[in-house]
C-alpha positions as CSV (number, residue, x, y, z in Angstrom):
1,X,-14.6,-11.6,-23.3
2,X,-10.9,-10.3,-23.3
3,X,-9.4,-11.3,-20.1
4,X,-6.3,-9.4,-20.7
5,X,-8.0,-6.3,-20.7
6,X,-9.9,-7.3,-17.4
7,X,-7.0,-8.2,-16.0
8,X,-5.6,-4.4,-16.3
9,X,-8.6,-3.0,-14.3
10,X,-8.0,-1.5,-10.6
11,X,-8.7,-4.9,-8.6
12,X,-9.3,-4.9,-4.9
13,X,-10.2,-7.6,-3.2
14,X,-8.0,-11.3,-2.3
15,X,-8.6,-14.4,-3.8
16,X,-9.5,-17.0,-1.6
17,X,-6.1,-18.7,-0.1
18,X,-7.5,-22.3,-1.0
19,X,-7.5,-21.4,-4.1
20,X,-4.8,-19.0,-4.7
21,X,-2.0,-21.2,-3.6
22,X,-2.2,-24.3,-6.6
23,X,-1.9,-21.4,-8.7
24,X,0.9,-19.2,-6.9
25,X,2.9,-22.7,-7.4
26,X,3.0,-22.7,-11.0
27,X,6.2,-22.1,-12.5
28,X,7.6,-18.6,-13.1
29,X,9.7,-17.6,-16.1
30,X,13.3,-16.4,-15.1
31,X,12.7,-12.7,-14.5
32,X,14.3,-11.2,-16.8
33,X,18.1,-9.3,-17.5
34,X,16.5,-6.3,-19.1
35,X,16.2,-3.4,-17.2
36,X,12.4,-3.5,-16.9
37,X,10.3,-6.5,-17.0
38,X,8.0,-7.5,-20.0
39,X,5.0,-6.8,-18.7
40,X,6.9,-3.6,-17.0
41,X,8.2,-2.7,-20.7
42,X,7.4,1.3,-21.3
43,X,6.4,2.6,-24.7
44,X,9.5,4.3,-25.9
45,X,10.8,7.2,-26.7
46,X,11.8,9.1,-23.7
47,X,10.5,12.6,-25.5
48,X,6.6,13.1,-24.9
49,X,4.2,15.7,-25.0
50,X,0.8,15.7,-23.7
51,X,-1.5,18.0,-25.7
52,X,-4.8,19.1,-25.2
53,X,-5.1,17.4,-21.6
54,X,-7.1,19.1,-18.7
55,X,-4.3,19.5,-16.1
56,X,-4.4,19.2,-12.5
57,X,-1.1,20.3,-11.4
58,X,-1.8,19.3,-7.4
59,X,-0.1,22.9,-6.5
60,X,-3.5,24.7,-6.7
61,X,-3.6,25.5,-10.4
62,X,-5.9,23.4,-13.0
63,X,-5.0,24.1,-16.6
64,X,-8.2,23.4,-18.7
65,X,-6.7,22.9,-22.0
66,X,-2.4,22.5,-21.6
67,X,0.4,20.8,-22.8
68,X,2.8,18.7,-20.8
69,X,6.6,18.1,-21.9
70,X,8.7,15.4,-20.8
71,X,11.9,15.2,-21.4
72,X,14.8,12.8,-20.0
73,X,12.7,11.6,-17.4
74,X,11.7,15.1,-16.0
75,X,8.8,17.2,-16.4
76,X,10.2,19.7,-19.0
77,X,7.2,22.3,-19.2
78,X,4.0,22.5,-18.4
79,X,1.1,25.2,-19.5
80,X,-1.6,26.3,-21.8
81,X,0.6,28.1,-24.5
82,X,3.8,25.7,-24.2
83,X,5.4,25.2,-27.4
84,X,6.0,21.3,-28.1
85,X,9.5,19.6,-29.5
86,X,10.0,18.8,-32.6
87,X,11.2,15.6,-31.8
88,X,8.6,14.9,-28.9
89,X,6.2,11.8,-30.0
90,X,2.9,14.1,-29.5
91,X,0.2,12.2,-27.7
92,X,-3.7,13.5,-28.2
93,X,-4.8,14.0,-24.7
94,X,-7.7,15.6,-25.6
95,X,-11.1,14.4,-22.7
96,X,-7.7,13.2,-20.8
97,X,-6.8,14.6,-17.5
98,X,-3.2,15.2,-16.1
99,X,-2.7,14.4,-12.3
100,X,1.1,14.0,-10.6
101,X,1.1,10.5,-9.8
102,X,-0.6,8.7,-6.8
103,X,2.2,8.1,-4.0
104,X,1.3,5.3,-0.8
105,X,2.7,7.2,2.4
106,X,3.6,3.7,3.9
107,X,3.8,0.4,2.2
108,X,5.6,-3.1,1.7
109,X,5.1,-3.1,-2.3
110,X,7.9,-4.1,-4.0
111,X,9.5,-5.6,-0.6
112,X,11.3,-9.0,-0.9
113,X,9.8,-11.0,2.2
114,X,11.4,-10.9,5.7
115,X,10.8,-14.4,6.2
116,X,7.3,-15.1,6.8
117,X,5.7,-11.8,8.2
118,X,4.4,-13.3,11.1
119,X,4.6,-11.9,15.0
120,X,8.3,-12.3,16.1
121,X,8.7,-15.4,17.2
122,X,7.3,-17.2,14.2
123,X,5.8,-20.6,14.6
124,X,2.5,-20.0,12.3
125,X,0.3,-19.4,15.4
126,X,1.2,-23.1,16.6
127,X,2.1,-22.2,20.2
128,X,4.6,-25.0,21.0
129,X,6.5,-24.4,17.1
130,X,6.3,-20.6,18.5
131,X,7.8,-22.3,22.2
132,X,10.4,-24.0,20.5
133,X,11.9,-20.7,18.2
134,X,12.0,-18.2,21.1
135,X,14.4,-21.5,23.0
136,X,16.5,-21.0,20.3
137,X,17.0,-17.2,20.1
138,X,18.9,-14.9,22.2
139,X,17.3,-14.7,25.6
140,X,17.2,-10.9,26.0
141,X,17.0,-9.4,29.5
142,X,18.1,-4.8,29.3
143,X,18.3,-2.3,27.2
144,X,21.8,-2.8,26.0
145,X,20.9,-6.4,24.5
146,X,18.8,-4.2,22.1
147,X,16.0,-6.5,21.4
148,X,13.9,-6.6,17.8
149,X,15.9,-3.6,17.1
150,X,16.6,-3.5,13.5
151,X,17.3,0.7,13.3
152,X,20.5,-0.7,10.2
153,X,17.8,-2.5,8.0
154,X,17.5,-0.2,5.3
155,X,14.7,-0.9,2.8
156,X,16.8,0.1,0.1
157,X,18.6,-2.8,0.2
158,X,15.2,-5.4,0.3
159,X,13.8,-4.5,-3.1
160,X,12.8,-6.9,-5.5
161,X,12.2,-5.1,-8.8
162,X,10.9,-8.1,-10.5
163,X,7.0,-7.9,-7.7
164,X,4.2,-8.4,-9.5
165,X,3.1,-5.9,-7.5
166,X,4.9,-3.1,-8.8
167,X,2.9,-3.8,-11.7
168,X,-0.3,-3.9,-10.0
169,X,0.2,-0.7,-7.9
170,X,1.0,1.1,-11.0
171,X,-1.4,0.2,-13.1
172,X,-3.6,1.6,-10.6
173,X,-1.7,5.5,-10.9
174,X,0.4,4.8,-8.2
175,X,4.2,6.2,-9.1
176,X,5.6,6.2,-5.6
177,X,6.0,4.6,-2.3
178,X,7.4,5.1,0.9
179,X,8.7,1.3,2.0
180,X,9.8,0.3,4.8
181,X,10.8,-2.8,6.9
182,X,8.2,-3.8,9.5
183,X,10.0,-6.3,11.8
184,X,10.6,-5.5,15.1
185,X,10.4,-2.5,17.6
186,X,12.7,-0.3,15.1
187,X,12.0,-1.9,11.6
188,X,14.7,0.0,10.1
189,X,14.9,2.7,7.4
190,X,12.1,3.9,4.4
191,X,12.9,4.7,1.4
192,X,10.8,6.7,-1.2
193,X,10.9,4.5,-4.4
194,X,9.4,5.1,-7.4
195,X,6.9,1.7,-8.7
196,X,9.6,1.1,-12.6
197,X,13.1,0.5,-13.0
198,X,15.8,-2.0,-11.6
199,X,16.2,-2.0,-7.8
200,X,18.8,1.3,-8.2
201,X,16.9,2.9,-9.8
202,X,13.7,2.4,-8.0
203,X,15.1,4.6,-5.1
204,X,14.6,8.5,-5.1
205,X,15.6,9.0,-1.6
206,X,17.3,6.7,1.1
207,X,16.8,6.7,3.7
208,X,13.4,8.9,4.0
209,X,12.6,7.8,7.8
210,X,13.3,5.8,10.4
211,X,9.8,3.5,11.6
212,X,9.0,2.1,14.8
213,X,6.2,-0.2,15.6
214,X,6.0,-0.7,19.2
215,X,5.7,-4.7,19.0
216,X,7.4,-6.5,21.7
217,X,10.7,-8.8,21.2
218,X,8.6,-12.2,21.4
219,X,7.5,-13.8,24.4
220,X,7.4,-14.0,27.7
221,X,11.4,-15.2,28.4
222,X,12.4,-11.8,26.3
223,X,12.9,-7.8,27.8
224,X,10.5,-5.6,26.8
225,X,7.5,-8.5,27.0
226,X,5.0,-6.0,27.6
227,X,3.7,-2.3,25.9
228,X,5.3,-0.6,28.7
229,X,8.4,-2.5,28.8
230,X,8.5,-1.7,25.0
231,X,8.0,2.0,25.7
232,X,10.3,2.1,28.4
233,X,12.9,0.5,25.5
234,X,12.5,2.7,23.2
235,X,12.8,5.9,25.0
236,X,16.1,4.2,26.7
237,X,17.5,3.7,23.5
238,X,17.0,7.4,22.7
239,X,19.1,8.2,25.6
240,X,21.6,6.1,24.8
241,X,22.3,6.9,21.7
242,X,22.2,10.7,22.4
243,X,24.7,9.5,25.5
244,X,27.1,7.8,23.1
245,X,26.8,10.7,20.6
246,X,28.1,12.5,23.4
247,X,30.7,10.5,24.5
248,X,32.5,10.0,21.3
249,X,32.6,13.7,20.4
250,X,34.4,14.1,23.5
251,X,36.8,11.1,22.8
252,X,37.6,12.4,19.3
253,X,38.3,16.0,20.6
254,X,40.6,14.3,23.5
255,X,41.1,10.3,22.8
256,X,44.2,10.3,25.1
257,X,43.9,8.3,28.3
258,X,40.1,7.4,27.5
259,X,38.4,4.0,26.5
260,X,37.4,4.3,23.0
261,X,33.6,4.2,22.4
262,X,32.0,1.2,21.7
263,X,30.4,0.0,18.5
264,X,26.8,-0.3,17.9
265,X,25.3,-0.2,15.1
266,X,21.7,0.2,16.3
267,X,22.7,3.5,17.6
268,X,24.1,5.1,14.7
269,X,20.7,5.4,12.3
270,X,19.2,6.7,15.3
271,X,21.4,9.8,15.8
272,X,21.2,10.1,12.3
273,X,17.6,10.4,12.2
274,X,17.7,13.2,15.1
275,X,20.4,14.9,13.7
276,X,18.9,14.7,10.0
277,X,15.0,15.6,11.3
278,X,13.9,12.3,9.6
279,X,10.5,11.5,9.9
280,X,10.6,8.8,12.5
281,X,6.8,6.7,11.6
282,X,5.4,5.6,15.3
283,X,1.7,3.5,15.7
284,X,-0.6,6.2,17.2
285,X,-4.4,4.7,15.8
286,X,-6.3,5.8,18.9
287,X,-6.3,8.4,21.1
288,X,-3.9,7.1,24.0
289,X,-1.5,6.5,21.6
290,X,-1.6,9.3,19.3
291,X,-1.2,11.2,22.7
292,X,1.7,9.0,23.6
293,X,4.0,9.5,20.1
294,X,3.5,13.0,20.5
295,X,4.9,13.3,24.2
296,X,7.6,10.6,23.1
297,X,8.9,12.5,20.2
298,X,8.9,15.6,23.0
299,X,11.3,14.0,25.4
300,X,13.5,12.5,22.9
301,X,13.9,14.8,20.0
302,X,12.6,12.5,17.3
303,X,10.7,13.9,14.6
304,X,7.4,11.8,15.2
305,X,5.1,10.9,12.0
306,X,1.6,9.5,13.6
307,X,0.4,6.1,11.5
308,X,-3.0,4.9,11.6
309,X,-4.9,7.6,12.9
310,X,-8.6,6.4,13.0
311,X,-9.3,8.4,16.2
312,X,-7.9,11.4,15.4
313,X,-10.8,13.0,14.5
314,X,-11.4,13.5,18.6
315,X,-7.5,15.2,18.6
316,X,-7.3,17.2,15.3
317,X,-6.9,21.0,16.9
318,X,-4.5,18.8,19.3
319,X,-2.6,17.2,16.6
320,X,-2.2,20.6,14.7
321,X,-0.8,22.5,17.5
322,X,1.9,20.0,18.3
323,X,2.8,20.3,14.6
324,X,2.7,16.4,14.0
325,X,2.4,15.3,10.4
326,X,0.1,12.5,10.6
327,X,-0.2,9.1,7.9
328,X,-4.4,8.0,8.0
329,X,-4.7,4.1,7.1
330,X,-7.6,3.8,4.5
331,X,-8.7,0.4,6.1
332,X,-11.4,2.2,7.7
333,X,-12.6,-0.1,11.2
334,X,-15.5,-3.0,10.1
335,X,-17.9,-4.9,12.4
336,X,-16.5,-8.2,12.7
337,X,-18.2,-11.2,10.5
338,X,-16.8,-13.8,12.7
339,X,-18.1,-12.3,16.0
340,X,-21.6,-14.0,17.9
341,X,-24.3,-11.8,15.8
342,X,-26.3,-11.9,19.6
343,X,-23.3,-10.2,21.9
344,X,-23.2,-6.6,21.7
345,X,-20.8,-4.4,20.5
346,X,-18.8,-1.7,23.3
347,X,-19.0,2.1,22.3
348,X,-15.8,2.9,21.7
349,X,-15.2,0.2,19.0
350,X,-19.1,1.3,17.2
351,X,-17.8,5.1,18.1
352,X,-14.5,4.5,16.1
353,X,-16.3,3.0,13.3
354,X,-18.8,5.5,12.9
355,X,-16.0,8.4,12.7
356,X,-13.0,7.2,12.0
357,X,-13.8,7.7,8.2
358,X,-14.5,11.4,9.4
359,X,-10.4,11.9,10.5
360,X,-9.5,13.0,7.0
361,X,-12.1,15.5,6.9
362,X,-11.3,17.1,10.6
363,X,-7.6,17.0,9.5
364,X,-8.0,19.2,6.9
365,X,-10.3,21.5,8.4
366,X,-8.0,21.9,11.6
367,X,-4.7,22.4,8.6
368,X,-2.7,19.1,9.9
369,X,0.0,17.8,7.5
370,X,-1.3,14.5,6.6
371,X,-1.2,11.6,4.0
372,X,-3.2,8.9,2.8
373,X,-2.1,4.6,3.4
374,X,-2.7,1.5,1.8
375,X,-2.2,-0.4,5.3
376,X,-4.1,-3.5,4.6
377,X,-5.9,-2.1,1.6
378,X,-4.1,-4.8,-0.7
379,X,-4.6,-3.1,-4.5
380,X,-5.1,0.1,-5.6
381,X,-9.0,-0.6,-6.5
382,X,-9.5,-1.1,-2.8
383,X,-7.6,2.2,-1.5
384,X,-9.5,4.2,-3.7
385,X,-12.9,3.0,-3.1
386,X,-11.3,3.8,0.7
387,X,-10.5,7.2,-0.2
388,X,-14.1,8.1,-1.6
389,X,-16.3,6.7,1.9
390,X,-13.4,9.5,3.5
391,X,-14.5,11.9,0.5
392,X,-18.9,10.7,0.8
393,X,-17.5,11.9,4.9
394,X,-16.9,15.5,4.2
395,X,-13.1,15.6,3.0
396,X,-12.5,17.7,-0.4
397,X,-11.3,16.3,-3.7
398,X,-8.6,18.9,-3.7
399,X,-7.6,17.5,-0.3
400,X,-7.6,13.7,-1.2
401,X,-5.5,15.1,-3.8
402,X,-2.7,16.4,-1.7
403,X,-3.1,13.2,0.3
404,X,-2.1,11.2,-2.5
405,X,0.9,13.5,-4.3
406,X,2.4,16.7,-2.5
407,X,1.3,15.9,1.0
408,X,3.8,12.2,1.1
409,X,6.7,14.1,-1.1
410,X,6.6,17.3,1.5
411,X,6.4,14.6,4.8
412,X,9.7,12.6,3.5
413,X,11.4,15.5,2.5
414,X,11.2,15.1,-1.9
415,X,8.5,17.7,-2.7
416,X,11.2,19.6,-4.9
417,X,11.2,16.4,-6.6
418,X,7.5,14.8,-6.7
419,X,4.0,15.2,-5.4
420,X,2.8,17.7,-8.7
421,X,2.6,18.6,-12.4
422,X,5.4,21.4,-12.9
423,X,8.3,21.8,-14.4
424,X,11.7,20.3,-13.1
425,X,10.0,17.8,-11.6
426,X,10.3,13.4,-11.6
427,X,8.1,12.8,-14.5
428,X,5.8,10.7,-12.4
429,X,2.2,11.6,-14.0
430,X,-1.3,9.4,-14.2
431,X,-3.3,10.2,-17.3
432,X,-7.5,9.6,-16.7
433,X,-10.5,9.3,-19.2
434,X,-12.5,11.6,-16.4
435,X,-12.2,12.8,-12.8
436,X,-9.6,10.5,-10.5
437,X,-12.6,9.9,-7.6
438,X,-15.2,9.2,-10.1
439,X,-16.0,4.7,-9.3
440,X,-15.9,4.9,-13.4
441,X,-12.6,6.9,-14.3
442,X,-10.3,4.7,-16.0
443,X,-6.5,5.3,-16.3
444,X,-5.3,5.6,-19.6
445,X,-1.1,5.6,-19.3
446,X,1.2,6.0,-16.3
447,X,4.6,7.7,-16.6
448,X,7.2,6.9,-14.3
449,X,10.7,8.7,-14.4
450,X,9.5,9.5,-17.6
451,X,8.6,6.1,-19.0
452,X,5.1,5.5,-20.5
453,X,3.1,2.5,-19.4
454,X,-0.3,2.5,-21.3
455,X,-3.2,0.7,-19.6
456,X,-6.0,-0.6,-22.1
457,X,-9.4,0.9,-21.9
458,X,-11.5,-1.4,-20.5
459,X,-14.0,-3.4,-22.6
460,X,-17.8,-2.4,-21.6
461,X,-19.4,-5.7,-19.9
462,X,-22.2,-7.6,-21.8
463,X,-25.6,-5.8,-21.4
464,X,-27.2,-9.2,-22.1
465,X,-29.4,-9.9,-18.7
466,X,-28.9,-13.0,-17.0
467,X,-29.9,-16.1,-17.9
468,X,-29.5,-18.2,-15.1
469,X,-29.4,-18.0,-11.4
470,X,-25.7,-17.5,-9.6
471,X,-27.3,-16.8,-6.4
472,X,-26.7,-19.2,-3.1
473,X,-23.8,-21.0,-2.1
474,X,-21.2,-22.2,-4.3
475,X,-18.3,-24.7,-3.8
476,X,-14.9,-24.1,-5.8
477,X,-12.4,-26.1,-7.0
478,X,-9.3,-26.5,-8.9
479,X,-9.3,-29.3,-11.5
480,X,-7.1,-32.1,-10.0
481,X,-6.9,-30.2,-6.5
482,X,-8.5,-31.2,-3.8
483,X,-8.6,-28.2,-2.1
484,X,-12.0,-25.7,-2.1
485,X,-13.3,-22.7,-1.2
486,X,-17.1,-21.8,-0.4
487,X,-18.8,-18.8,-2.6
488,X,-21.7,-17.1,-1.1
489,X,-23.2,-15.0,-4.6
490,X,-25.2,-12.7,-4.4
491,X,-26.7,-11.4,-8.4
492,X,-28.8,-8.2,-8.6
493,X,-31.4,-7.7,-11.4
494,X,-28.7,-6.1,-13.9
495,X,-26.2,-9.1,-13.3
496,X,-23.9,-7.4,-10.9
497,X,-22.7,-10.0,-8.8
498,X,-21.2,-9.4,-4.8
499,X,-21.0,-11.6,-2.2
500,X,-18.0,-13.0,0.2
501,X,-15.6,-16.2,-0.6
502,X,-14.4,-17.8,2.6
503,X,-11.2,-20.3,2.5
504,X,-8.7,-21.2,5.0
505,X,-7.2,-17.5,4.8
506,X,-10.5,-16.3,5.9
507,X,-13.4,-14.6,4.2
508,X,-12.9,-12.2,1.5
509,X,-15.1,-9.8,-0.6
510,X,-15.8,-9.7,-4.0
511,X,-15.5,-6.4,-5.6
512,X,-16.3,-7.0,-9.3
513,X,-18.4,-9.2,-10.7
514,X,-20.8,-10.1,-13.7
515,X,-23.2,-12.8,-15.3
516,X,-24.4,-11.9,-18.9
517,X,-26.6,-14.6,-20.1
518,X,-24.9,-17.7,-18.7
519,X,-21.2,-16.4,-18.8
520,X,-19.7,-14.7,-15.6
521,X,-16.1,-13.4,-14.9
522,X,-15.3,-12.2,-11.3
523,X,-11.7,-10.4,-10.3
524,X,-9.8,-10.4,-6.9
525,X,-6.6,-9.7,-6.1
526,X,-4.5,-12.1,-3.6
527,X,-1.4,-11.6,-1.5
528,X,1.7,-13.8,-2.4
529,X,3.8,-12.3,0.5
530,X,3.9,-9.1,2.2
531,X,4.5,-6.5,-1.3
532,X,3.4,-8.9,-3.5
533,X,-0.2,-9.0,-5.0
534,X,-0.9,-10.6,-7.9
535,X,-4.6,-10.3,-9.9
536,X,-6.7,-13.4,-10.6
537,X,-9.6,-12.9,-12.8
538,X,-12.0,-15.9,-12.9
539,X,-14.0,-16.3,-16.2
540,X,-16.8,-19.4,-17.2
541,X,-20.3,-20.6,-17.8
542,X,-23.1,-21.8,-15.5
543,X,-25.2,-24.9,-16.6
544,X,-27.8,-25.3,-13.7
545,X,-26.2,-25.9,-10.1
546,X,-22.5,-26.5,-12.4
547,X,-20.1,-23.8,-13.4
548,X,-16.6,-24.2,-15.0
549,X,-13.9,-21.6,-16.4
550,X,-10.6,-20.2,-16.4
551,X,-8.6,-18.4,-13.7
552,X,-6.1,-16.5,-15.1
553,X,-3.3,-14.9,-12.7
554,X,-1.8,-11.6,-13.9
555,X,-2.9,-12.4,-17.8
556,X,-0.4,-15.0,-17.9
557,X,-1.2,-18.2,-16.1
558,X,-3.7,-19.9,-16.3
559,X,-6.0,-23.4,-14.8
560,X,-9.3,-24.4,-15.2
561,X,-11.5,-24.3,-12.2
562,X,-14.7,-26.4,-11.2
563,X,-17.8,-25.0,-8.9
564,X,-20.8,-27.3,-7.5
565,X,-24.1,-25.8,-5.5
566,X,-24.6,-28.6,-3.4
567,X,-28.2,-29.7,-3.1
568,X,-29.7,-26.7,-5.5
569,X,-28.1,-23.8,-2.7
570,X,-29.6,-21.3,-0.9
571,X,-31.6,-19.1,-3.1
């Protein structure tokens, strides 16, 4: 079996923590001078035209048989009788459909690391480490001390080019992101990026809006400690930096014989972001606080953008008439595996589960602004099997469209410059073998400012049936490691297999999976560091209650791995 071209299918997934870190410690190759990486290197030359391609523009029009120019990283015509370049390298896109490229409303791909990603505070969850940090910080007490306010960060300035997840998120037909810090009450500053080139030239527009989370400053010996002390912050720094706005147009119309304002710099992005109408991202998942973003953007003239969104579906005629552009997190609400099977569940948590898949659909039928996010959704492969349980809910393809191009670019401000297939446009484009919501589309290239990335067709799996039994309970190891993971496999008649992994990071799902005969290969995806996904496809053959294999990360490293069923397993 070709790994490498396993490797390039849409993953989802994470690999189990026990087993991903020995091979996360492997050593890395320098990254590279070049301008893009080599397994980021675009098929030149910059002059391409798509003929013969069904076109879904994302503005409303679909071109059934159409041409597509690019020229100099832009989008240089598009349409059924455009003429095509001499010079243009002409690729047959005939049974291939054009779509403007996939764009993540909110996102940490391509983010270097802030240090850990944990709750402020730190400490790894071990209450007395966590004890010890906050002794060592800054005891904040009011307002002016500005706690776990970050409003300067700009994401811009925290890329790292070089993610592996870039790569992944791309090869999944997604061109664009809006990134942002998320340390902190005020993380800082988005960016829109687009998923190729250096970290300059990642960046289409920065900043793109201001986020806000709502998390306290850490612990009890810190102002705000609480939700409303973190509310009551929030809205006070609003007034003061509409106070200091104030106060220093005044001085510098009559400085004589006044104090000079003071510096601070968390003020100045956020009278920037009033004054500019930047989206300003605020946590508003349930009703209470979708309710309470709304009123706060009211009283303090911030342009509120509402992030989560799983109850909206009780406030969409709400939502619409405040005028509200709202971001809906694909990690759609699960029963809880770890919970005691015997105590029973409270209504409003089965309530949200049941609908909250349902919010795209009322969203569009009540005509809110709205867009589609990874949140913990960590690979492409997972977000879009997300996006089709909101589709199998009642939301249109045309709709789940928009979420994904034109309705991101028109939130942040670059629709004139992304979000669909016309002319004058970023050359972002994701080329399919058949419809982009159809479990068994494949993406065939990805341009990005006008670069080609071409994704290999995957290879068919074996049709051989199974020849021996996966099923039960599996433990995993890597050779000369001694740490292990449990597999609980679960094989249907055609060789399919599914099942959870559970390590020390918790328990994970298997989302692709096959035994042929007495060969298997299974791929997940697992999480580096906040951005940074890499894919791990695990390959090998069963012999009784033994397996053994391959697990190669990314399509480039690579370490034999063990598997026992103890006593027989559960079958």
């Amino acid at each position: 079996m070709n790994r490498t071209a396993l490797a390039r299918r849409l993953a989802g997934g994470v690999v189990p923590g026990l087993l991903l870190a020995p091979l996360l410690g492997l050593a890395t190759p320098a990254p590279s001078a070049a301008q893009y990486m080599p397994s980021q290197t675009p098929v030149p030359p910059p002059y391409f035209a798509l003929q013969n391609a069904r076109i879904v523009t994302g503005s409303g029009t679909v071109i059934e048989n159409g041409n597509v120019v690019i020229a100099n990283g832009l989008i240089e015509a598009v349409g059924a009788d455009v003429e095509i370049p001499g010079d243009a390298w002409v690729i047959d896109a005939t049974d291939l459909t054009v779509y403007p490229g996939l764009f993540d409303a909110l996102s940490q791909v391509g983010m270097e690391s802030q240090g850990g990603g944990g709750p402020p505070g730190g400490g790894g969850g071990n209450p007395f480490a966590i004890l010890a940090q906050q002794g060592s910080q800054p005891r904040t007490v009011r307002p002016e001390d500005r706690p776990a306010t970050n409003s300067w960060f700009n994401a811009a300035d925290m890329l790292d080019a070089d993610s592996d997840a870039i790569e992944t998120w791309r090869s999944g037909g997604f061109t664009n992101a809006l990134v942002a810090p998320d340390d902190g009450i005020v993380t800082g500053q988005g960016v829109v990026v687009n998923l190729a080139g250096d970290e300059q030239e990642m960046v289409v527009k920065a900043p793109a809006a201001l986020r806000i989370t709502m998390s306290g400053a850490g612990g009890f010996r810190s102002f705000p400690g609480s939700l409303m002390g973190v509310i009551s912050y929030v809205r006070q720094l609003y007034l003061d930096a509409e106070h200091s706005r104030q106060y220093e147009a005044q001085y510098m119309a009559n400085p004589s014989g006044q104090p000079r304002p003071t510096y601070d710099r968390a003020l100045g992005p956020v009278q920037d972001a009033i004054a500019g109408g930047w989206p300003t991202v605020m946590p508003a998942n349930e009703v209470r606080q979708i309710r309470r973003a709304i009123k706060l953007g009211r009283d303090t003239g911030a342009r509120p953008v509402l992030a989560g969104a799983h109850e909206a579906y009780a406030l969409a005629d709400e939502i619409a008439a405040a005028g509200v552009p709202v971001l809906v997190n694909v990690d759609w609400p699960e029963a809880s595996r770890d919970v005691d099977p015997e105590a029973e569940e409270s209504l409003a948590s089965l309530r949200r589960r049941a609908y909250a898949p349902t919010t795209p659909a009322r969203l569009e039928e009540a005509g809110v602004e709205w867009a589609f996010y990874s949140g913990s959704a960590n690979s492409p492969r997972t977000m879009m099997d997300k996006v089709r349980t909101a589709i199998e809910n009642g939301l249109s393809e045309e709709a789940a469209l928009d979420a994904l191009s034109g309705a991101p670019a028109r939130i942040y401000g670059v629709d004139r410059m992304l979000g669909s297939v016309e002319a004058g446009k970023i050359a972002n484009l994701v080329v399919t073998d058949g419809p982009l919501f159809d479990e068994d589309t494949d993406i065939r290239m990805v341009f990005v400012d006008g670069h080609r990335f071409e994704e290999e067709a995957t290879e068919p799996r074996p049709t051989e049936p199974p020849a021996v039994d996966m099923n039960g309970t599996w433990l995993l190891s890597l050779n000369n490691d001694s740490q292990e993971a449990t597999a609980e496999l679960e094989v249907s008649e055609d060789g399919t297999i599914s099942g959870v992994i559970q390590g020390e990071r918790g328990e994970q799902t298997i989302i692709d999976g096959w035994v042929s005969g007495n060969e298997f290969s299974i791929t997940v995806t697992g999480s580096m560091a906040p951005g940074r996904e890499v894919e791990i496809v695990y390959t090998g053959t069963v012999d009784g209650d033994s397996i053994e294999g391959n697990a190669s990360v990314q399509g480039r490293f690579n370490m034999d791995f063990t598997g026992t069923r103890p006593g027989g397993g559960v079958r």
